[in-house]
C-alpha positions in Angstrom: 148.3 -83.3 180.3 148.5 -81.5 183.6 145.9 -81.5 186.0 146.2 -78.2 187.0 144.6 -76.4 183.7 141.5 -76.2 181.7 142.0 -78.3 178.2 141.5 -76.6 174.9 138.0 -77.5 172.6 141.1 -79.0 170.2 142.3 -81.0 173.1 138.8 -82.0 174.0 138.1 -83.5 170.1 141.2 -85.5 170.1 140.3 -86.8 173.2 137.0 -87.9 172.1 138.4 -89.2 169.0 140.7 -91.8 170.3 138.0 -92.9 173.0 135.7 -93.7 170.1 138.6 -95.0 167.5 139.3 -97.2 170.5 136.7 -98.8 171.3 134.7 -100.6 168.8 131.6 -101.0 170.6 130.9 -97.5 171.5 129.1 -95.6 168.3 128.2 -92.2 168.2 124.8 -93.3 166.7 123.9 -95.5 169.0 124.5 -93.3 171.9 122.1 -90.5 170.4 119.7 -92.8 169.8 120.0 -94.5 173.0 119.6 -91.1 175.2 116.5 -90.2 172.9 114.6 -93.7 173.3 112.4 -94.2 176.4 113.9 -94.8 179.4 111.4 -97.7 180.1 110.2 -99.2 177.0 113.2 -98.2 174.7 111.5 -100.9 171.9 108.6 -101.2 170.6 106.5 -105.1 170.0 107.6 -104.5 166.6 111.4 -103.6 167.1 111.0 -99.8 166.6 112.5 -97.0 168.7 109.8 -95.7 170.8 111.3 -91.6 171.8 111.1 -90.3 175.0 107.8 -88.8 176.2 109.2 -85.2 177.3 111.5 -85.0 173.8 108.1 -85.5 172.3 106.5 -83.4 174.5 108.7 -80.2 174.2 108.4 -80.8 170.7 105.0 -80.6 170.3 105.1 -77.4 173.4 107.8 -75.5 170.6 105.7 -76.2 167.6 102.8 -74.5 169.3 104.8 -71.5 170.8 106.1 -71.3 166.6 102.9 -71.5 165.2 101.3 -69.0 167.9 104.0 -66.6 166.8 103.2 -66.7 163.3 99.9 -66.5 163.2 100.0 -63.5 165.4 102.7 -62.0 163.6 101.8 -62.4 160.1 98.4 -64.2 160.3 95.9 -62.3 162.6 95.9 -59.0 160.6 93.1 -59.4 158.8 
């Protein structure tokens, strides 16, 4: 592959499939779940994953912005 131009999205997937046929220890799974655990305490006392505060956060910021939209919208015309 030369250096010198951009690679193509088909490129790109073949890429990343070899990297992961590769390499046995690499798992898509486990790197989702590992970049949406907390960053300090990614386990909990009992062995759970604890999620990150601001997934959890922005979460609970979009369900509000959703339910404010429906109620005024649909809800409030009573």
């Amino acid at each position: 592959m030369a250096a010198d131009r951009l690679i193509t999205s088909v490129e790109a997937r073949d890429m990343l499939r070899r990297v992961y046929r590769s390499d046995g220890e690499i798992n898509l799974e486990e790197v989702l779940r590992r970049g949406t655990s907390d960053p300090i305490k990614p386990v909990t006392e009992n062995g759970r994953m604890r999620p990150n505060t601001s997934i959890v956060v922005g979460a609970v910021v979009a369900l509000l912005l959703i339910a404010a939209f429906v109620y005024f919208s649909f809800g409030a015309r009573g």
